[in-house]
N, C-alpha and C positions, 0 to 999 in steps of 0.2 A: 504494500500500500504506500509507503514512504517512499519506495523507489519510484513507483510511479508519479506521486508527488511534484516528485522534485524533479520528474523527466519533462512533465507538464509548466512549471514552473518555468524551467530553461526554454520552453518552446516559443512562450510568451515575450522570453526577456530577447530570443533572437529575432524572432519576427515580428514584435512593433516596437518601431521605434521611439513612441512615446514611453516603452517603461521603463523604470532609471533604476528599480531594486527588485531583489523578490520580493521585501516586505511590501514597496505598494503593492505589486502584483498579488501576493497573497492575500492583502485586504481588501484591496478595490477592484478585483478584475473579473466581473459576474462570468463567466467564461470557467473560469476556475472553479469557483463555486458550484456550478454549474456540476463540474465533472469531479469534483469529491462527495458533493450528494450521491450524485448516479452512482461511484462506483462503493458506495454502502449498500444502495438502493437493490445492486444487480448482484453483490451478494446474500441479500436478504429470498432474491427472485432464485439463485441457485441452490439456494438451501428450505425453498418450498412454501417459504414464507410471503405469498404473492400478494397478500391483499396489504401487509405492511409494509412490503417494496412500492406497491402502487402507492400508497397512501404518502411515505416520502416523494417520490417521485410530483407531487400532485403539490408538494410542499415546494420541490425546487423551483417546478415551474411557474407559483406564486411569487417566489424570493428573485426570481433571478431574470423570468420572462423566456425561459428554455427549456419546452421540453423535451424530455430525451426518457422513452421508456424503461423501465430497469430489466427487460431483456436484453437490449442492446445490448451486443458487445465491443469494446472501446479500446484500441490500443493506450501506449504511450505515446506521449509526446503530442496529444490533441491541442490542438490551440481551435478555440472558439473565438473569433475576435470580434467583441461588440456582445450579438448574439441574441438579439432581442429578436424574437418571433421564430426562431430556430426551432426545426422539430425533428428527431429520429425516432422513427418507428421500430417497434418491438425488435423484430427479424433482423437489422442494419449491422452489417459490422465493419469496422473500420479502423485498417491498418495504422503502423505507426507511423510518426509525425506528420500527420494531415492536418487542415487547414480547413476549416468553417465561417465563414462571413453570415453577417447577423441576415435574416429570412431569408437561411437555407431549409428544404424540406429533403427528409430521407424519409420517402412513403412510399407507400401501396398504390394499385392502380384498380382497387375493388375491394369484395369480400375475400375473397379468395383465403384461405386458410395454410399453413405449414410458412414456407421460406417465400416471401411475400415484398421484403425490403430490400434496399440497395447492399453490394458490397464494395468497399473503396479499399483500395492497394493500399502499400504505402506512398508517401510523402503526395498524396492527391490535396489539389488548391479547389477549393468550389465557392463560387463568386458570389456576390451579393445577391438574393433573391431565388438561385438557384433550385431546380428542381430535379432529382433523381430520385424518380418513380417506377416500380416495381422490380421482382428480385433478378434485377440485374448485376453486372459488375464492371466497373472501374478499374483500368490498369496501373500499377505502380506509376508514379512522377507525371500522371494526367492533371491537367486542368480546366475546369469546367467553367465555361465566363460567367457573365453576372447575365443573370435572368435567363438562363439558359433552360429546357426546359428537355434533360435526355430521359430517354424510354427504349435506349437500345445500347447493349454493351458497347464500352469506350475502350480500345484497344491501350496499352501500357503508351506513355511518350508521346499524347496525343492531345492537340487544346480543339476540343468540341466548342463550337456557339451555336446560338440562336434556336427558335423554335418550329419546329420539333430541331434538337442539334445537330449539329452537320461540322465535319473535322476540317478543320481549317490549317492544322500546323499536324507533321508528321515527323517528330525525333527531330525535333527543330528546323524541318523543311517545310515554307509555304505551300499549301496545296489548295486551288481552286476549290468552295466548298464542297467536299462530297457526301452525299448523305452512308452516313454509319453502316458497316456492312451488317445486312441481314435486315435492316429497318424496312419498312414497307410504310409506314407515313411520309405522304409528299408533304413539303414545303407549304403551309397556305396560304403566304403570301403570293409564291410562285403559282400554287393552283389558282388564284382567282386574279391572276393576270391575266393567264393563260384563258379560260373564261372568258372574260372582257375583251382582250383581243379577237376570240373564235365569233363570239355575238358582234361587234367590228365589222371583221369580214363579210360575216352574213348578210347583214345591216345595206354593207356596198354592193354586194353581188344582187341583191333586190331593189337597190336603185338604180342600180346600172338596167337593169331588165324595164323597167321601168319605163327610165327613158327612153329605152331600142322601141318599145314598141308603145307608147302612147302617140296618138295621132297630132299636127300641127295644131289642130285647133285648141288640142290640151295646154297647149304650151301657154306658161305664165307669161301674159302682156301680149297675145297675138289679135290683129284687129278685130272687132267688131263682125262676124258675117253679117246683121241685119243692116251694116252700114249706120248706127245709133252713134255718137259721140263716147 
């Protein structure tokens, strides 16, 4: 417990650089607190004691604005930075020194019952807002941007964005967005371009027919036939 502590401890003091001690960090860093509830909480859950694991857990996320179930399972060296609205669900588990920005969700994608939540490698960054939804998994040293919204595994060395995600950086190579292997959700922005364009076309190939075959007299502004002003 004390080793883990103090690996969490250290995660905080390398990665923001507003913290100048452990002592702030141990007193003001709801992130911390956060993750010494839970890991009482998730011993309480392994020793079958579930309704007083819920019952702290229900307490942290009062005190702190984070929940995080006490089945989770939680490496070392978590940094939660900020962390208000942050949620992990029961099933998540998450390698060491990874990185959580405040309204991250590690959820489910339904009822669905058994291994239902995200798994994250080590050393994974997931952005502000972020969403990694059902039991998928994350590769070691990925990172996931801010309001990014994945539901299909992220290969190790790989920075996913946007919604539904799509890889954009590959082991530190640029790559044209491509969507995630195995995904089968289009892009919806891209789908309802695409749309709008197809109705476009249509739109012009019915005016064009239009005009081939309406008669002169149809045409807007042709004389008078009765000879009338």
């Amino acid at each position: 417990m004390f080793q883990r502590l103090r690996a969490d401890i250290q995660a905080a003091l390398e990665r923001d650089p507003a913290a100048r001690s452990w002592i702030e960090v141990l007193l003001l860093y709801p992130g911390l607190h956060a993750l010494i509830l839970h890991r009482f909480a998730h011993w309480l859950w392994r020793h079958r004691l579930q309704l007083t694991a819920r019952l702290l857990s229900q307490a942290n996320r009062f005190l702190t604005g984070i929940e995080i179930h006490p089945g989770a399972r939680i490496g070392r060296g978590l940094f939660i930075d900020h962390g208000m609205g942050t949620v992990i669900g029961e099933t998540s588990e998450i390698g060491d020194n990874c990185t959580l920005y405040q309204g991250v969700t590690l959820g489910g994608t339904g009822k669905e019952r058994g291994k239902r939540h995200p798994t994250l490698g080590d050393n994974v960054v997931v952005g502000v807002g972020a969403s990694v939804l059902g039991s998928i998994a994350v590769g070691d040293n990925s990172l996931i941007g801010a309001g990014a919204v994945v539901i299909r595994p992220v290969p190790a060395n790989c920075t996913a964005v946007g919604v539904p995600a799509k890889i954009v950086r590959d082991r530190g190579r640029q790559v044209r967005g491509e969507a995630i292997s195995g995904g089968t959700a289009a892009d919806p922005c891209e789908q309802c371009m695409g749309e709008i364009n197809a109705r476009f076309a249509e739109l012009e190939r019915q005016l064009a027919e239009m005009i081939q075959n309406r008669s002169p007299a149809a045409i807007v502004g042709a004389p008078d036939q009765g000879g009338g002003v």
